[in-house]
N, C-alpha and C positions, 0 to 999 in steps of 0.2 A: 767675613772674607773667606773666601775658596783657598782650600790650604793644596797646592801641586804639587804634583812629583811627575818628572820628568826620564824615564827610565827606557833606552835601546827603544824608544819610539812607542813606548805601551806608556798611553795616559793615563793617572790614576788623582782624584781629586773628590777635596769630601766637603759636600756641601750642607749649607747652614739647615737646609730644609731637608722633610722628608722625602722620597720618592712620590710619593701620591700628590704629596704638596707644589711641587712641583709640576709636573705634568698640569695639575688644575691651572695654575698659573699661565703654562704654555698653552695650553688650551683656550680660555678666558682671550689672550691676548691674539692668538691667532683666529679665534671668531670674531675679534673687532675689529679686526685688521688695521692698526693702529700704527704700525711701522713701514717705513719705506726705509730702508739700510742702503748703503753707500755700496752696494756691493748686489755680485746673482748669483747664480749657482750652490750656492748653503739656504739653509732652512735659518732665516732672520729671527722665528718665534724658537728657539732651542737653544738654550745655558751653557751648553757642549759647546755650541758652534764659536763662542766668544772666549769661552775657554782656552779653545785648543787655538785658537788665534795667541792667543796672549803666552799662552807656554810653548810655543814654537817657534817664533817669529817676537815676540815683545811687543804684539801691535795691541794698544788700546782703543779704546771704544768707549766713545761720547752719545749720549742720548741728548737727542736738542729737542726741548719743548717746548708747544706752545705755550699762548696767555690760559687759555681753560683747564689744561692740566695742570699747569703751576699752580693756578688758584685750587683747585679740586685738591690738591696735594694739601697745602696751606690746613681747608677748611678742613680736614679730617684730622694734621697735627693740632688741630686748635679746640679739637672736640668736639666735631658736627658727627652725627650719623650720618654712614654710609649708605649709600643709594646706587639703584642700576648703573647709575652713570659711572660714579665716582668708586665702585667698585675697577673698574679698570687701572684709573690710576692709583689706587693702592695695588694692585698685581704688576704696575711697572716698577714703582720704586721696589715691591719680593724679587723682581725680575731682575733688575738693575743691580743690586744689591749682591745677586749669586752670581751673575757674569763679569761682577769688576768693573764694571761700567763706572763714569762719570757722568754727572747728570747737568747740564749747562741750563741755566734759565733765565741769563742775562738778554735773551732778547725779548722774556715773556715781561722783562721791567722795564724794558723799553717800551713798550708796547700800552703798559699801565701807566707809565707814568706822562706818556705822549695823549692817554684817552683823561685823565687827570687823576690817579692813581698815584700823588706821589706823598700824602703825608707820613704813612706808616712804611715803607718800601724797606727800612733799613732792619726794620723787626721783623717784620716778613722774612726778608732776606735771611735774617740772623734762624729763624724757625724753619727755613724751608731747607737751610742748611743742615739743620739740626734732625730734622726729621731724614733727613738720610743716614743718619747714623744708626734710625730704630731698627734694632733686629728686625729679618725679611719676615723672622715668625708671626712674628704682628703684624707686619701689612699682608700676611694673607690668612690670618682668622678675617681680616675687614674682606678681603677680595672673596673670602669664599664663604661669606655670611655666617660664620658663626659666632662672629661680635660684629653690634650695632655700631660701636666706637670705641675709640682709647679710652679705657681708665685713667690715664693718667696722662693730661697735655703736656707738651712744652711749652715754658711760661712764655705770657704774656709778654716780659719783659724787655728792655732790649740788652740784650747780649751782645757781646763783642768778638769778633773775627775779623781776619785780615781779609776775608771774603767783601763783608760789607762794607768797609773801612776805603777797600780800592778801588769799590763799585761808583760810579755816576750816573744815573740813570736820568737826568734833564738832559747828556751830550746829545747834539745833534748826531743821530745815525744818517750815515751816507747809505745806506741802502736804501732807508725807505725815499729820501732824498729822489734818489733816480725814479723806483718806480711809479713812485705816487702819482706825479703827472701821467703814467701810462694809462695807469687805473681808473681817471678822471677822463679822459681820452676814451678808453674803451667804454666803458660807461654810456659818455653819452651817444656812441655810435650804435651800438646796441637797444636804446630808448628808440632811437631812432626810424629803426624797422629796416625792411626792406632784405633783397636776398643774402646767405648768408656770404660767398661768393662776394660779393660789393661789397658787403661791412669790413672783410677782412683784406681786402684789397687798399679801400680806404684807412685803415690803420696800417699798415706797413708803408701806404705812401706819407702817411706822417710820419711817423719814427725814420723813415731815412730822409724827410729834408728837412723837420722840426727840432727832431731829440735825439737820440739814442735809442739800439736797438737791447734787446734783453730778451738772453733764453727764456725763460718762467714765465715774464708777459706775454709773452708770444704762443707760449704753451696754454697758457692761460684762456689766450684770445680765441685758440681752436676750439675751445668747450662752451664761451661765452658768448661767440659771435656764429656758433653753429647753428644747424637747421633746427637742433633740438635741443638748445641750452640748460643745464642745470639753473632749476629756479631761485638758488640761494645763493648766486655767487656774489650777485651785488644787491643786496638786502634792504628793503624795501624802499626798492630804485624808484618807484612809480610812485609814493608817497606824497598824499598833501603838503607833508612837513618837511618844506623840500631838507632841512636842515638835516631829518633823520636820514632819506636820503644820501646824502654826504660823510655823514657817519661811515651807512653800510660801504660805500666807494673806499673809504679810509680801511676798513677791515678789511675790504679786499687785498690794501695794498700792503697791509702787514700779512697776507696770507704769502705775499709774496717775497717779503724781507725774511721771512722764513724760509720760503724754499731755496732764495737766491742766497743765502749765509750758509744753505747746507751746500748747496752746488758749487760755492767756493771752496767747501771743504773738501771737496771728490775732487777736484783738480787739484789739491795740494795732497792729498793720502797718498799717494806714492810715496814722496819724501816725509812725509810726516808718523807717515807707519800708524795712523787714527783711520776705523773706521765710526762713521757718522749715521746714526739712526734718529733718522725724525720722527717724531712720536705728536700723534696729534687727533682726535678724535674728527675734524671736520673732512668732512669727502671730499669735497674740489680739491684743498689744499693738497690730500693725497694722490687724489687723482692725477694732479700737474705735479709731483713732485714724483711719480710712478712714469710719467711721459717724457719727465727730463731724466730721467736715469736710464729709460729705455734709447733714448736718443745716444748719451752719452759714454752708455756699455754695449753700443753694437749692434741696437734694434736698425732693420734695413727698410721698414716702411715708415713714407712720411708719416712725420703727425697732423699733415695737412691731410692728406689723405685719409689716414683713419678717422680722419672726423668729417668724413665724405665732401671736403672741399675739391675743387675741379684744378685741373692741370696748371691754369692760368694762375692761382694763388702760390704755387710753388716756382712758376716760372717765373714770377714778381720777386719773390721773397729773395731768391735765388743770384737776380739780377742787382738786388739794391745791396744783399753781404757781399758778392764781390767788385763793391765799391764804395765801400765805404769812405774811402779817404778823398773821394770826390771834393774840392774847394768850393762848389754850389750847395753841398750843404750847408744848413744854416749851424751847426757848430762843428766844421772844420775848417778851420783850425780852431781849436778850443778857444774861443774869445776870454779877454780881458774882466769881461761883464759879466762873468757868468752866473753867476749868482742873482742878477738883476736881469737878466733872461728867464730866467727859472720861473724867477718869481712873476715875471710880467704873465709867463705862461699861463701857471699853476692858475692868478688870479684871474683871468677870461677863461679857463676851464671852468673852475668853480661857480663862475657868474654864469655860465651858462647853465649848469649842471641845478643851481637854487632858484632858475626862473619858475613863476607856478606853471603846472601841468595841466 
């Protein structure tokens, strides 16, 4: 912990690591670019910057991670050698560690336990807890290569905290709830072919008389349904196995209960005095979680636009948010059924989505 002193507006705070140590860290993580912070105007990769948050104002700072970091964190308290990859995430937890940060990973168990991850969850949990207790000095001899691994793991065993004790990780999450059917949706409209202009025209004309609209998907849909989509956003969509398929559409749709859990967070930071840093090695996820933060702190060009879509896709888009409350949509008024709506959806998506190719 960063020991403050708070002195006529002159900061003075002494931290766990050295200066050089340091800097490698902020360096390491600003080559990966690995964060999107709830926040512009400060430098997100700098220890200062969270600092000087915390001893002027009292605002705290939560890191939300994903499933591959959590896990990447796991396998190093567990005694894996460190590697290119997972060098990063030992430089978050040094990171985390020296700015007071909190580190949230309960949607990385959802996520595991939803993909069938759930026998060991509560020792994991109990170790992933634990492993944020280990001096920052240790996770950056691993981030800056000068140990292969811990000498010494956290046991195997399972340990007890009120952490894992409160955690359920079978609850149905409503978030992925919503988006999933988008995902399935964009999916196959994308498979589909044809201009980019007409895919994303055709997905906003479902979401406003089918479902629900949603910032993130729709963010989402501007990279996906573009002239020149990112090849990994729905993972290997085109697969014989239409089953594996289906898979990649489901990770899509946790790439999105992740961004749409931090973009609830930005709209509650005012009152909440938390800021929210997503930390996540995959690019799309970053990239839509960079295009709803620029939407939502004041950027003035569409994001239809910036993703070279034509006039008519923002004069759609435009037309159906200011009506939402429309009675011809098919859930306004929020039906009785809903749940049995959902499901009737999800399951003709899906059936379309495992027909062979």
């Amino acid at each position: 912990m960063s020991i403050i002193i708070l002195d006529d507006d002159q900061l003075m705070y002494h931290s766990p690591l050295r200066p050089e140590d340091i800097a490698a860290v902020q360096n390491i993580l600003r080559e990966s670019g690995c964060f999107v912070p709830s926040f512009v105007g400060v430098d997100a990769y700098s220890i200062e910057t969270y600092i000087i948050q915390y001893a002027k104002s009292r605002t705290e700072t939560m890191f939300l991670f994903d499933r591959n970091l959590y896990s990447q964190v796991l396998a190093l308290a567990k005694g894996a050698r460190v590697t290119p990859t997972t060098r990063c995430a030992a430089a978050i937890m040094a990171f985390a560690s020296c700015a007071n940060a909190q580190i949230e990973p309960n949607l990385a168990l959802y996520e595991g336990s939803a993909s069938g991850a759930r026998r060991a969850w509560r020792r994991d949990l109990e170790i992933f807890h634990k492993s944020d207790e280990i001096h920052p000095g240790n996770w950056v001899l691993l981030a800056r290569g000068y140990s292969e691994r811990f000498d010494r793991r956290i046991p195997a065993k399972r340990l007890r905290t009120e952490a894992a004790k409160a955690f359920d990780p079978t609850a149905k999450l409503r978030f992925y709830d919503f988006v999933y059917p988008i995902a399935l949706k964009m999916a196959l409209i994308s498979m589909a072919g044809g201009r980019s202009d007409k895919k994303m025209l055709e997905l906003l004309d479902w979401l406003y008389s089918c479902w629900h609209f949603s910032a993130p998907a729709v963010l989402l849909a501007t990279q996906a349904l573009s002239h020149d989509p990112p090849k990994d956003i729905f993972k290997n969509i085109r697969s014989a196995d239409r089953r594996r398929a289906l898979r990649g559409v489901e990770n899509a749709a946790w790439d999105l209960v992740y961004i749409t859990a931090w973009f609830e967070r930005i709209k509650a930071q005012p009152k909440a005095n938390e800021l929210t840093v997503l930390c996540s090695r995959d690019k799309v996820l970053l990239k839509v979680a960079e295009l709803l933060r620029e939407a939502v702190l004041g950027e003035t060009l569409s994001p239809f636009e910036k993703a070279g879509f034509g006039d008519s896709v923002l004069a759609r888009y435009n037309s159906h948010v200011s009506d939402l409350s429309n009675p011809k949509r098919a859930l306004q008024p929020w039906p009785a059924n809903f749940k049995d709506y959902r499901s009737e959806l999800v399951s003709d998506l899906e059936a379309k989505l495992l027909k062979p190719i």
